[in-house]
C-alpha positions in Angstrom: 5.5 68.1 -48.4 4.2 70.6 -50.6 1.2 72.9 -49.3 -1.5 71.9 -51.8 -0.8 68.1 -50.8 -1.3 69.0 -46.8 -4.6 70.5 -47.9 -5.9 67.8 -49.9 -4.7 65.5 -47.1 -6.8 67.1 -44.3 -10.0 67.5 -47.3 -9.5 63.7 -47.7 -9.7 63.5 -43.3 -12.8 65.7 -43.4 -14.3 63.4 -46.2 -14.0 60.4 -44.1 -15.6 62.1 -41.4 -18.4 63.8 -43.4 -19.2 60.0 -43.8 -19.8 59.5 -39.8 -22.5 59.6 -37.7 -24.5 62.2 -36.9 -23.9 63.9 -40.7 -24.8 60.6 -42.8 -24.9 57.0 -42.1 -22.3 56.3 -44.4 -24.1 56.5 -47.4 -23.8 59.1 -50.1 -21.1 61.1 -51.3 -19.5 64.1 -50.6 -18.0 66.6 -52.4 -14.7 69.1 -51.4 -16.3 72.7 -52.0 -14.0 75.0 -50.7 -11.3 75.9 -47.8 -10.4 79.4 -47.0 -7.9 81.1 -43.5 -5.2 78.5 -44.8 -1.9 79.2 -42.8 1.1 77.8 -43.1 3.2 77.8 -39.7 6.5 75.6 -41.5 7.6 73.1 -43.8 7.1 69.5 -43.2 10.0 67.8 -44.8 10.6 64.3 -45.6 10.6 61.9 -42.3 7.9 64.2 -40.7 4.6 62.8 -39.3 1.7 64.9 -39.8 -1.1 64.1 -37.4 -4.3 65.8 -38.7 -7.3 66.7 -37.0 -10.6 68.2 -38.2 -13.4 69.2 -35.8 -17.2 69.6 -37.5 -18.0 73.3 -37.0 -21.6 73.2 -38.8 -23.6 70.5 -40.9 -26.8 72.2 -42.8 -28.4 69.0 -43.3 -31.3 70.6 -45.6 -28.8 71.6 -47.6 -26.3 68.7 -47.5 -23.4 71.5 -46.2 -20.9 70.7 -43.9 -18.1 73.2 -42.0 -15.3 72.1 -40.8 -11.9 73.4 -39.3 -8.7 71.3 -39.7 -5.4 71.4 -38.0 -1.9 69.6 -38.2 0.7 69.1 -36.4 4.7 67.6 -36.4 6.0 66.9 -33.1 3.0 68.4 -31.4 4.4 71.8 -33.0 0.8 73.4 -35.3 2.1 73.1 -39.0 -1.0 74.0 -40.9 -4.5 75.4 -40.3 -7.4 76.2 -42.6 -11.5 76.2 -42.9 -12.9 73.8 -44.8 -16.3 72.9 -46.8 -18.3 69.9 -48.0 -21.2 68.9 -50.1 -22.9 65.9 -49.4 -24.9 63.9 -52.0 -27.2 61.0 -50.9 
């Protein structure tokens, strides 16, 4: 799986939980704004299961910006890691 789509992958996870309580109410949008400290660990190659997670570092609600970290895993083994950042739009 190529880099780029393991990052949009754990953006689109981070959306989804952007949308959660306490940030929103599900209402509203939210916008990818940035990720930076990506690392790559190894390639995931066809028949791998990536399990991603992404823990809420920060949420500015006054100005609609939320922090993140993400990680992923195959076979329990860390594949990818990187910083990520929202905007939210109500």
């Amino acid at each position: 799986m190529p880099g780029v789509l393991q990052v949009e992958a754990m953006a689109q996870v981070g959306g989804i939980v952007a949308l959660q309580e306490p940030i929103t109410d599900g209402k509203g949008d939210f916008f990818f704004a940035g990720v930076n400290n990506v690392k790559w660990r190894r390639p995931v190659v066809p028949g791998d299961t990536l399990v991603m997670e992404m823990e809420l570092v920060a949420f500015k609600a006054r100005f609609g910006l939320v922090k993140m970290k993400g990680v992923a895993y195959v076979d329990g083994q860390k594949v990818v890691e990187g910083d990520f950042q929202f905007a939210m739009v109500k």
